[in-house]
FIKEGU-275366 format. One record per atom (N, C-alpha, C): residue number from 1; atom name; residue in three letters; x, y, z. Coordinates in steps of 0.001 Angstrom, whole numbers, plus 524288, in hexadecimal, padded with zeros to 5 digits. Layout:
<rs>
(r NUM, "CA", "ala", (X, Y, Z))
...
</rs>
This chain:
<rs>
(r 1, "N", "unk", (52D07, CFD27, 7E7DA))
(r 1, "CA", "unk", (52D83, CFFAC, 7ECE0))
(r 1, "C", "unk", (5333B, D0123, 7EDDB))
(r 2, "N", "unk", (5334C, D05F9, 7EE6A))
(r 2, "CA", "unk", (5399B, D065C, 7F0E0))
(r 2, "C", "unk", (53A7D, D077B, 7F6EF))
(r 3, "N", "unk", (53ED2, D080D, 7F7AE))
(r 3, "CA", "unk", (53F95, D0698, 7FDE9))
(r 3, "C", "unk", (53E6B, D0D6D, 7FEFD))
(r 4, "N", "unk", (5436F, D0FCD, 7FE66))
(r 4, "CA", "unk", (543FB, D1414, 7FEBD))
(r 4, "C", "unk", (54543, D1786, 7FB35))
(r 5, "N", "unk", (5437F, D1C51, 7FC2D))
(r 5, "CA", "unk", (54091, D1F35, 7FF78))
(r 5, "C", "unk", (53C04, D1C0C, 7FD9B))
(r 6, "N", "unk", (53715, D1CCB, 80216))
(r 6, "CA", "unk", (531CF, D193B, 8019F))
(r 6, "C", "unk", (52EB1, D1E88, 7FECF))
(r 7, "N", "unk", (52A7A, D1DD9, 7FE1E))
(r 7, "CA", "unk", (52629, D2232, 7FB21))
(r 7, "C", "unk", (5253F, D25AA, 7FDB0))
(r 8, "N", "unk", (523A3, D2351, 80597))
(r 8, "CA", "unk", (524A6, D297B, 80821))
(r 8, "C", "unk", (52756, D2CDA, 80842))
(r 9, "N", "unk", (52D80, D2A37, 807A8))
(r 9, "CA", "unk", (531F3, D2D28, 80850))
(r 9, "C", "unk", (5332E, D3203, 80421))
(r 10, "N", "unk", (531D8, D2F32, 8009B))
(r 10, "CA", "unk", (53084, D315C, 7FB8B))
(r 10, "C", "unk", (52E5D, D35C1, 7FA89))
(r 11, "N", "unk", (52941, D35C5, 7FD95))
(r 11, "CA", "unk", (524FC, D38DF, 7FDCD))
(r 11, "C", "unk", (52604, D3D5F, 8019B))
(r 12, "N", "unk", (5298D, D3B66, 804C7))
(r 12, "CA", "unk", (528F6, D3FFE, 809F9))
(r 12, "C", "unk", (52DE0, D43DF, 808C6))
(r 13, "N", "unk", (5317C, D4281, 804C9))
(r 13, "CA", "unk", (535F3, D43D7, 80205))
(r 13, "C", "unk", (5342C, D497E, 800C5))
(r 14, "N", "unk", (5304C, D47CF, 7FBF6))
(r 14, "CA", "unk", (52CCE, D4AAC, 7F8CD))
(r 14, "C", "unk", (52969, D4E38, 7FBB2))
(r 15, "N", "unk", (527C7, D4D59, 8009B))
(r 15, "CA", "unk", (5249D, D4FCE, 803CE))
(r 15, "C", "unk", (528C7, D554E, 804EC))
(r 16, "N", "unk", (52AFC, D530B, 80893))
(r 16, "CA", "unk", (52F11, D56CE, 80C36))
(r 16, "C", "unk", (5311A, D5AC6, 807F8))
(r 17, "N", "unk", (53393, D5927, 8024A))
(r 17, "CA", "unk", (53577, D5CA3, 7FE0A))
(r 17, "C", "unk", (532BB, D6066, 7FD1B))
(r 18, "N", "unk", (52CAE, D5E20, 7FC92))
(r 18, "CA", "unk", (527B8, D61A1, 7FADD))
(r 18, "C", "unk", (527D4, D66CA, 7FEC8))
(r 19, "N", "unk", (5265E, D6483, 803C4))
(r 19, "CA", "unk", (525B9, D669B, 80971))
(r 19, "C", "unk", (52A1D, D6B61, 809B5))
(r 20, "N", "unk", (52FC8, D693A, 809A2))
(r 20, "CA", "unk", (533D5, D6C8F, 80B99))
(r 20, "C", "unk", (537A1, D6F2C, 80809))
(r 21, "N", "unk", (53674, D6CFE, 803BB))
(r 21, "CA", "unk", (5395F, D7052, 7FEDA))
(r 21, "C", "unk", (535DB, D7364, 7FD3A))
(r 22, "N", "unk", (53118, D70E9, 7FAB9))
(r 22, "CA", "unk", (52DCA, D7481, 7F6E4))
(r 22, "C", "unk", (52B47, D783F, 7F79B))
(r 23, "N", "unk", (52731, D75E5, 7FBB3))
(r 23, "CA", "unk", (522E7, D7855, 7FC8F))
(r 23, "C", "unk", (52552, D7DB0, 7FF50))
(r 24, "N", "unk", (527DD, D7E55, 8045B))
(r 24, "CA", "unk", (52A72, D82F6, 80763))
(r 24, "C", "unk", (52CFE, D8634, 8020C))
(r 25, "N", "unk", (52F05, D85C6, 7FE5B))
(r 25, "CA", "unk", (5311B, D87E7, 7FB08))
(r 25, "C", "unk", (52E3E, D89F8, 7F4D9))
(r 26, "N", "unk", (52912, D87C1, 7F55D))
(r 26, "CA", "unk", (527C5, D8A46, 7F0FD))
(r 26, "C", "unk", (52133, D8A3D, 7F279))
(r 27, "N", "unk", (51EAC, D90D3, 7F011))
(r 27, "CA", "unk", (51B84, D91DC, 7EFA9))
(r 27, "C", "unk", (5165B, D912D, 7EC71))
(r 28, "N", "unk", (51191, D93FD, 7ED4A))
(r 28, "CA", "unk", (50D1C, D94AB, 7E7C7))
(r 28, "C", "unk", (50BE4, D8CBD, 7E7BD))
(r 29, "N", "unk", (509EE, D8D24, 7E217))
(r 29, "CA", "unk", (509B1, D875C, 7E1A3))
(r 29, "C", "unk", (50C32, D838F, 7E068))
(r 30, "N", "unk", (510F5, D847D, 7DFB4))
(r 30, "CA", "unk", (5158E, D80B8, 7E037))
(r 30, "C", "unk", (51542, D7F15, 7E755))
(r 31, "N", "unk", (51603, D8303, 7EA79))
(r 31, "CA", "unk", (515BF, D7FC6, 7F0E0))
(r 31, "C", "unk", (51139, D7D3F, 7EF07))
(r 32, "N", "unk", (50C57, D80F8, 7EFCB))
(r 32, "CA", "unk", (505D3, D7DC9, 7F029))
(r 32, "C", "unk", (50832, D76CA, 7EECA))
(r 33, "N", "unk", (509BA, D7733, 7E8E0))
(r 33, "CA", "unk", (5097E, D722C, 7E7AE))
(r 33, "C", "unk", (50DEF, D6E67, 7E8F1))
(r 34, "N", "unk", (51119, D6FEC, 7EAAC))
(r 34, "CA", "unk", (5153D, D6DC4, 7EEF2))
(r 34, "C", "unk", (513AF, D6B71, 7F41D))
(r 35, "N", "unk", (510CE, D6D3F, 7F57E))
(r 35, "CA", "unk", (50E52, D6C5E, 7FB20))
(r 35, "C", "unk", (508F8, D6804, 7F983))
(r 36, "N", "unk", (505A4, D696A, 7F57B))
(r 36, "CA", "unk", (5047A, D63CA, 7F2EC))
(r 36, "C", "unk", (506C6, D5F52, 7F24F))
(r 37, "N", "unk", (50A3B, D60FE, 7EF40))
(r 37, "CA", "unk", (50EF6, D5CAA, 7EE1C))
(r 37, "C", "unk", (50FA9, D57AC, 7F444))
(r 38, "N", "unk", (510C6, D5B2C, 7F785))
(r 38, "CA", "unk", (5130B, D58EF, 7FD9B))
(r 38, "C", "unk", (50ED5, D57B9, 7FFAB))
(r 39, "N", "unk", (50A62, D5942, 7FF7F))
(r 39, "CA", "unk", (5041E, D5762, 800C9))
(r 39, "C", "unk", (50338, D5276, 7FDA6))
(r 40, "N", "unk", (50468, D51F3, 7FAB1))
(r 40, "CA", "unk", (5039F, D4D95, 7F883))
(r 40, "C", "unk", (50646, D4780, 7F85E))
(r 41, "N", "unk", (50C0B, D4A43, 7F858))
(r 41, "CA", "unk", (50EB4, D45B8, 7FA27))
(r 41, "C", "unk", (50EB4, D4386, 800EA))
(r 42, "N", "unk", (50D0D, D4832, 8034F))
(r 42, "CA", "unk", (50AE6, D44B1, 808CC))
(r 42, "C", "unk", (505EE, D40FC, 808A4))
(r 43, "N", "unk", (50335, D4266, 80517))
(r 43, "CA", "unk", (4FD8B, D40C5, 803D1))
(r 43, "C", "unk", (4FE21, D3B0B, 80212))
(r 44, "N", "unk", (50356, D3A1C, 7FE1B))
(r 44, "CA", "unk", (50426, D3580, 7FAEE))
(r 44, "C", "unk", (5059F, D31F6, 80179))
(r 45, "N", "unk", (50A06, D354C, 80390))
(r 45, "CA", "unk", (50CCA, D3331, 808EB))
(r 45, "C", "unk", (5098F, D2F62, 80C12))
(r 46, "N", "unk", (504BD, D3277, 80D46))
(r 46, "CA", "unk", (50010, D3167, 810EF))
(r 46, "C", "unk", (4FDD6, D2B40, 80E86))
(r 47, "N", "unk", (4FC13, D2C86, 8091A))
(r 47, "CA", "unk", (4FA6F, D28BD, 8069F))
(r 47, "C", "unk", (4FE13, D2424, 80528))
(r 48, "N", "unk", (502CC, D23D3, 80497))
(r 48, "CA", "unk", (50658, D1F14, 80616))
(r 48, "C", "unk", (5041C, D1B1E, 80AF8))
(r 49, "N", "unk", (505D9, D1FAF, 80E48))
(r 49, "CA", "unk", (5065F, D1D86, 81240))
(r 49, "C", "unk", (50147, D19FE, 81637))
(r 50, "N", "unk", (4FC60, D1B69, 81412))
(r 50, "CA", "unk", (4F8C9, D1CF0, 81751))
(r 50, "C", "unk", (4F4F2, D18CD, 812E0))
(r 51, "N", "unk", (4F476, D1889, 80E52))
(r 51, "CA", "unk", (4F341, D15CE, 80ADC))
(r 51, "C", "unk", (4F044, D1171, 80AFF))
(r 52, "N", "unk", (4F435, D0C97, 80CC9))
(r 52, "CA", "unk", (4F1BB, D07DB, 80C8B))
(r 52, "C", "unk", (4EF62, D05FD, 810D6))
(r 53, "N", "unk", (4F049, D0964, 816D8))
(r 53, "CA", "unk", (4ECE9, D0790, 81A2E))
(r 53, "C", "unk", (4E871, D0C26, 818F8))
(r 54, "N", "unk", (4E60A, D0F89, 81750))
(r 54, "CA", "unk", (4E0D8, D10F8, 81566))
(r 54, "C", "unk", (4DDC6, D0CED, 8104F))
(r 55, "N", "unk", (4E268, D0B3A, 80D0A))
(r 55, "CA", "unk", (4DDD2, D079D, 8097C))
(r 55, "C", "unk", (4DB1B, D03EE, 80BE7))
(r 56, "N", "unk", (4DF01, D00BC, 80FCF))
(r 56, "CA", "unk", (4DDBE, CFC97, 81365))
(r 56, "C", "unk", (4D9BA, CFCE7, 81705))
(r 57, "N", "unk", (4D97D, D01F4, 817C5))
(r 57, "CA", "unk", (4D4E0, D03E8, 81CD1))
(r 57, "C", "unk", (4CE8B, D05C5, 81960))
(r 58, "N", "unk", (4CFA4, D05E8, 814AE))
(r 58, "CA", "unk", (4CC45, D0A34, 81133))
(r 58, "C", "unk", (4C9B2, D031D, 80E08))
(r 59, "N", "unk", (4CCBC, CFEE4, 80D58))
(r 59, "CA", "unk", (4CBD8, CF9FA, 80BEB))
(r 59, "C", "unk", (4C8C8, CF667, 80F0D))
(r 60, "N", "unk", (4CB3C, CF822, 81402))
(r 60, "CA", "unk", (4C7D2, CF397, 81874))
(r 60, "C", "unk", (4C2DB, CF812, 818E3))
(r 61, "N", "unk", (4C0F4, CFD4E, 81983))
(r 61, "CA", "unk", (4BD97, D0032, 819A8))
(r 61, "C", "unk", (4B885, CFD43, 8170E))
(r 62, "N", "unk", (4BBA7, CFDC9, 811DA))
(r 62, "CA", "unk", (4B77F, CFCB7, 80C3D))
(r 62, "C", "unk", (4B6E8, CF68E, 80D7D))
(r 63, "N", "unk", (4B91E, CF3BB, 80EB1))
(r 63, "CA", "unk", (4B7A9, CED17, 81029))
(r 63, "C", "unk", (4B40E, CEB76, 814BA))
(r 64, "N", "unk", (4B405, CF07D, 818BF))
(r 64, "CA", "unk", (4B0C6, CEFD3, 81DB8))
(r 64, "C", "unk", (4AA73, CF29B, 81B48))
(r 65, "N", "unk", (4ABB5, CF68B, 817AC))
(r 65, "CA", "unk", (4A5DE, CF7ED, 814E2))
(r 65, "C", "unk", (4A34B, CF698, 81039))
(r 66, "N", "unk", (4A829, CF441, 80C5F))
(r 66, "CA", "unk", (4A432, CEF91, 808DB))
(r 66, "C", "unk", (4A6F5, CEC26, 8082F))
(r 67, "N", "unk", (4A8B2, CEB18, 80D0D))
(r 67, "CA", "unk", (4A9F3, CE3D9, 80C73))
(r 67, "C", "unk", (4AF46, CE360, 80A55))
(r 68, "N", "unk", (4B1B9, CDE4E, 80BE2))
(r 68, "CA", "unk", (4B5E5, CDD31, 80B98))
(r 68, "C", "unk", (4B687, CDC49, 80553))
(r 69, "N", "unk", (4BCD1, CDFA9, 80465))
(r 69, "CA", "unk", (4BCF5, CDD35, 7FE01))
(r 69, "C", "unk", (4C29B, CDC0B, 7FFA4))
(r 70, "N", "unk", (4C52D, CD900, 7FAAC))
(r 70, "CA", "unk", (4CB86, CD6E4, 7F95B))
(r 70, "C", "unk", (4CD49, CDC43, 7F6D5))
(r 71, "N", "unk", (4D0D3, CDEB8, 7FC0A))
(r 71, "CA", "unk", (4D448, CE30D, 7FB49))
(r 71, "C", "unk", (4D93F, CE0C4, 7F52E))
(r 72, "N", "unk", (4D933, CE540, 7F26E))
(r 72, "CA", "unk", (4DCEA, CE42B, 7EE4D))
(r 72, "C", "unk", (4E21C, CE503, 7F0D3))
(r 73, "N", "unk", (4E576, CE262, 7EF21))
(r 73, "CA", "unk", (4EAF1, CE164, 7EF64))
(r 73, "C", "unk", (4EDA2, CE635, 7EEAA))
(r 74, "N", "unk", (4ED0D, CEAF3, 7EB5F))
(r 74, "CA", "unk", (4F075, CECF8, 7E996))
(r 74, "C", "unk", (4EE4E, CF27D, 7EAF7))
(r 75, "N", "unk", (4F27B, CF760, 7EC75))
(r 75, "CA", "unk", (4F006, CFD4D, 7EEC1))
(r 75, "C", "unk", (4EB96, CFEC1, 7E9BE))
(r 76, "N", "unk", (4ED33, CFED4, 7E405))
(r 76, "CA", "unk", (4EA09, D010C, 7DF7A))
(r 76, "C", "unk", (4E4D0, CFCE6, 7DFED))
(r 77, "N", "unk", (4E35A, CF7EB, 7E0E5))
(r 77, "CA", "unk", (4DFFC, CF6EC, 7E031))
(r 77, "C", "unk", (4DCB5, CF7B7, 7E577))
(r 78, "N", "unk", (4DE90, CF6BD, 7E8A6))
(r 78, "CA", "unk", (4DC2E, CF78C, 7ECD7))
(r 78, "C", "unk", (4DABD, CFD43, 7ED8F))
(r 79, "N", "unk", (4DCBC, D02D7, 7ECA6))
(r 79, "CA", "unk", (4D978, D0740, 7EB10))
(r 79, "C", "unk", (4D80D, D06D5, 7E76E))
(r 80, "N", "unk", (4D512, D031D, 7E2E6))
(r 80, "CA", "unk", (4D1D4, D024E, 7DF9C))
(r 80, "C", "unk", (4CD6F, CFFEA, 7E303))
(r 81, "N", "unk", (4CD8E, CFD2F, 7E519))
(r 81, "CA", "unk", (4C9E5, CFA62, 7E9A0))
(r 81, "C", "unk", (4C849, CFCEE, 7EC36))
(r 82, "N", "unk", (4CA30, CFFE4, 7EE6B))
(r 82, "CA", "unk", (4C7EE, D051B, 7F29F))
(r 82, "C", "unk", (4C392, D076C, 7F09A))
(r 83, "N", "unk", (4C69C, D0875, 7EB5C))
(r 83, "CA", "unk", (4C1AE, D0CC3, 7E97A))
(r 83, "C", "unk", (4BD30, D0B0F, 7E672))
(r 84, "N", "unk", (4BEF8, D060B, 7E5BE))
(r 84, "CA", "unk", (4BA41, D0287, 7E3D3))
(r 84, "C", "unk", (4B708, D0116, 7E8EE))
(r 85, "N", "unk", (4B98E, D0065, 7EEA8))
(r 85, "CA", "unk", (4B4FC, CFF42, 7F05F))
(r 85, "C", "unk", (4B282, D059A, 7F4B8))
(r 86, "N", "unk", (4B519, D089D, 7F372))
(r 86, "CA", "unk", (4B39B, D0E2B, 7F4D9))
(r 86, "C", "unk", (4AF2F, D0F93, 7F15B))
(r 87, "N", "unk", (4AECE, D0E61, 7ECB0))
(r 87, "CA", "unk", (4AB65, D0FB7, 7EA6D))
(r 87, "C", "unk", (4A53B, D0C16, 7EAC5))
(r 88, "N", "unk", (4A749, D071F, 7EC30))
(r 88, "CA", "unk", (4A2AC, D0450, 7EE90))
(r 88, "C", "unk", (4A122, D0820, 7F2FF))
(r 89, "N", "unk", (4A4AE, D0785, 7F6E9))
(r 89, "CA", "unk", (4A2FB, D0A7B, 7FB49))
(r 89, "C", "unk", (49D81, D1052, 7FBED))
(r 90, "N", "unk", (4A17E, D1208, 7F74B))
(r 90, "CA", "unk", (49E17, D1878, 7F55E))
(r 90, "C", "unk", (49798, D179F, 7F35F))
(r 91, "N", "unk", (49622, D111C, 7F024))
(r 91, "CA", "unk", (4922F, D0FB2, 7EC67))
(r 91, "C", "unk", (48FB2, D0E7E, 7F245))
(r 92, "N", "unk", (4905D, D0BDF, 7F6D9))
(r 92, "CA", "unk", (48DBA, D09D2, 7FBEB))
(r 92, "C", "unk", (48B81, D0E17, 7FE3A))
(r 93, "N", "unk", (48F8C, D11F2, 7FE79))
(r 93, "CA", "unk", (48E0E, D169A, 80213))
(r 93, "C", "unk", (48AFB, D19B2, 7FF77))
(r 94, "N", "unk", (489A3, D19CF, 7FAA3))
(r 94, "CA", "unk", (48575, D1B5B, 7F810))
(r 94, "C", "unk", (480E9, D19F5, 7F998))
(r 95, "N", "unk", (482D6, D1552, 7F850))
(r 95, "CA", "unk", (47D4D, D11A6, 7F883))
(r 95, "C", "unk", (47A1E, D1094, 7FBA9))
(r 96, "N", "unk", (47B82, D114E, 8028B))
(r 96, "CA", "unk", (47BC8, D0F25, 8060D))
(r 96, "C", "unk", (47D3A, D1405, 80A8E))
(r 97, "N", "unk", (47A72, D13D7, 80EF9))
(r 97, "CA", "unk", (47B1B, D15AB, 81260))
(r 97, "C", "unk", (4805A, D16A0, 8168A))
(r 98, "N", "unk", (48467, D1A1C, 81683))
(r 98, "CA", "unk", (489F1, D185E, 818ED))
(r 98, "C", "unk", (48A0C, D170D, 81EBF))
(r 99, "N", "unk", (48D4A, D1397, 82060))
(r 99, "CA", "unk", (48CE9, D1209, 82691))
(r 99, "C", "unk", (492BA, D1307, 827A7))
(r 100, "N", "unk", (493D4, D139A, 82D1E))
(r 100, "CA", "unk", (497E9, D157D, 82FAD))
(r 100, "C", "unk", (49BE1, D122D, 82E0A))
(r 101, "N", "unk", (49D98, D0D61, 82B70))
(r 101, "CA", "unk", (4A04A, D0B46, 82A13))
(r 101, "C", "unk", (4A2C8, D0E18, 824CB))
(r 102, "N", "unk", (4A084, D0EB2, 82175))
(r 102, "CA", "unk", (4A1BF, D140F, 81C3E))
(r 102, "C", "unk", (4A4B5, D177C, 81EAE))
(r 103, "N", "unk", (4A209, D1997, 8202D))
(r 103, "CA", "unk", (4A478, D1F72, 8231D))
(r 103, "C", "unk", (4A7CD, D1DBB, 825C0))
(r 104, "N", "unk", (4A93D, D1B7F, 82929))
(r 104, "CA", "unk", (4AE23, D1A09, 82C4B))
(r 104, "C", "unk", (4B213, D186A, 8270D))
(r 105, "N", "unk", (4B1BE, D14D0, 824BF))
(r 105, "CA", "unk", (4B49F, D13DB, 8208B))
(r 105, "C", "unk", (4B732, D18F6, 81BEA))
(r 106, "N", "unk", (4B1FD, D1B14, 81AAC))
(r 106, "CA", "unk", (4B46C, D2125, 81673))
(r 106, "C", "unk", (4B79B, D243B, 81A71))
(r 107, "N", "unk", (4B71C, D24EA, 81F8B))
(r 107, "CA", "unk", (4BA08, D2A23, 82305))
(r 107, "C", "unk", (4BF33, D27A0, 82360))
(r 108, "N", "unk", (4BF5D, D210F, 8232F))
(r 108, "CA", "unk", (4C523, D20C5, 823C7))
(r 108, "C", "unk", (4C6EE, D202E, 81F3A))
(r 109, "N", "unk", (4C5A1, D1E62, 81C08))
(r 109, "CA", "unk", (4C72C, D1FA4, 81604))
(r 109, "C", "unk", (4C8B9, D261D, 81476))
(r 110, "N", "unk", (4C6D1, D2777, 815CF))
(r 110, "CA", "unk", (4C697, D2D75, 813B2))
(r 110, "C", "unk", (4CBA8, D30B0, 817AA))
(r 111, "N", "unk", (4CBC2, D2E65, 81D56))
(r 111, "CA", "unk", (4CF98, D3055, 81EDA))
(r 111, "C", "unk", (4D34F, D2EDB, 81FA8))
(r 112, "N", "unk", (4D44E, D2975, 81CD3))
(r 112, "CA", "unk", (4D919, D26AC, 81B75))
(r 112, "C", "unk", (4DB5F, D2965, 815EE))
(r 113, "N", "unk", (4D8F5, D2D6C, 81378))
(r 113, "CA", "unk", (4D8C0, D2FDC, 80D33))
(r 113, "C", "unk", (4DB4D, D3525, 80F2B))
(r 114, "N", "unk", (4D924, D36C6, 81330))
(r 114, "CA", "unk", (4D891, D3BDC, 81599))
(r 114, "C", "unk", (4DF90, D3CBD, 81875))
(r 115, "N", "unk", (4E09C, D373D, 81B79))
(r 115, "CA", "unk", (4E57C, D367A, 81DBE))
(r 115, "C", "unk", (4EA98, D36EF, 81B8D))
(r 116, "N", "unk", (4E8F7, D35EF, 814BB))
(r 116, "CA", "unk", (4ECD4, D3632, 80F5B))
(r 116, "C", "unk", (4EC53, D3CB7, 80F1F))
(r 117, "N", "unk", (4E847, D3DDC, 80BFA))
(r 117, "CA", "unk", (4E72D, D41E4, 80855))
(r 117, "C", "unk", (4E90C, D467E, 80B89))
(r 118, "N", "unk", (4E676, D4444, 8105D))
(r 118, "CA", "unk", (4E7AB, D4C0B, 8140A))
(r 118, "C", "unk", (4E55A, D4AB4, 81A9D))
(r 119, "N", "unk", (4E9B3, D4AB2, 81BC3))
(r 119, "CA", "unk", (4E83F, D4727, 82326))
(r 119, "C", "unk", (4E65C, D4BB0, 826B9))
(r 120, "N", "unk", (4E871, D507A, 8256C))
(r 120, "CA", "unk", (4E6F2, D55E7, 825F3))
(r 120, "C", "unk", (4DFD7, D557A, 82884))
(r 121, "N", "unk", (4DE66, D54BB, 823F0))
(r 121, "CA", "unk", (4D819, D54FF, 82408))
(r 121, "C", "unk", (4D4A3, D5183, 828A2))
(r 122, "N", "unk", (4D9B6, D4C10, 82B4C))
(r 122, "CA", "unk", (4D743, D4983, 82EFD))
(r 122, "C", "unk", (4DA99, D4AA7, 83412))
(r 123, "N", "unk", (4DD1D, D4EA2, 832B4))
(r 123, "CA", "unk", (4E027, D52DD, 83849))
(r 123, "C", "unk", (4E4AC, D4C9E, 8397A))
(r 124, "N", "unk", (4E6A9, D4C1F, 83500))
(r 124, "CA", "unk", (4EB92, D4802, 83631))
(r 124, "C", "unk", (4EF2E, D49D2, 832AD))
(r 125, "N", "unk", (4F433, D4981, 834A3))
(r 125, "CA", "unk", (4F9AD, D4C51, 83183))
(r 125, "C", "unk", (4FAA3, D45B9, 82EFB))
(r 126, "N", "unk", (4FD05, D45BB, 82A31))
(r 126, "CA", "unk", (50093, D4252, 8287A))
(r 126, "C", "unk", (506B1, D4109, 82660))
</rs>
């Protein structure tokens, strides 16, 4: 871990360069993909920041609809866990008739995904 500059700082460095050097200055698909470029590193931005209270919310979700499990210790295993028990989730809802508890659970999942990827789409700036 270093102190400074932190990863946002880092990131928003890279942003603003993208933003106010590049993109205003160059055309065709060099801008196009410049303006990607800066779309993306806000995207990473969002997902820093915003991250571990969605696993936490997306963890207790999946524990209130199949039951309590022992959250893993570590970010990589614990999104190994997710999707191990997301995929339970998916084999139930097959199987089984969905109740408002699902659905309340996928809409905030999905717009805790939605809040990263593109906040746009839930009429929220980030």
């Amino acid at each position: 871990m270093q102190d400074r500059p932190t990863q946002d700082e880092l990131l928003v460095a890279v942003e603003r360069f993208l933003d106010e050097q590049i993109v205003p200055h160059v055309e065709g698909a060099r801008g196009f993909h410049a303006r990607v470029a800066a779309n993306v590193i806000r995207t990473v931005r969002r997902e820093l920041e915003r991250e571990e209270a969605a696993l936490d919310r997306e963890w207790e979700g999946l524990d209130a609809l199949l039951g309590v499990a022992q959250r893993p210790g570590t970010r990589p295993a614990l999104r190994e866990a997710l999707a191990q028990r997301n995929e339970e989730l998916c084999r139930r809802i097959r199987e089984t008739a969905t109740d408002r508890g699902v659905i309340d659970h996928v809409r905030a999942t999905v717009r805790d995904k939605l809040l990263v990827t593109n906040p746009g789409w839930l009429g929220e700036d980030a």
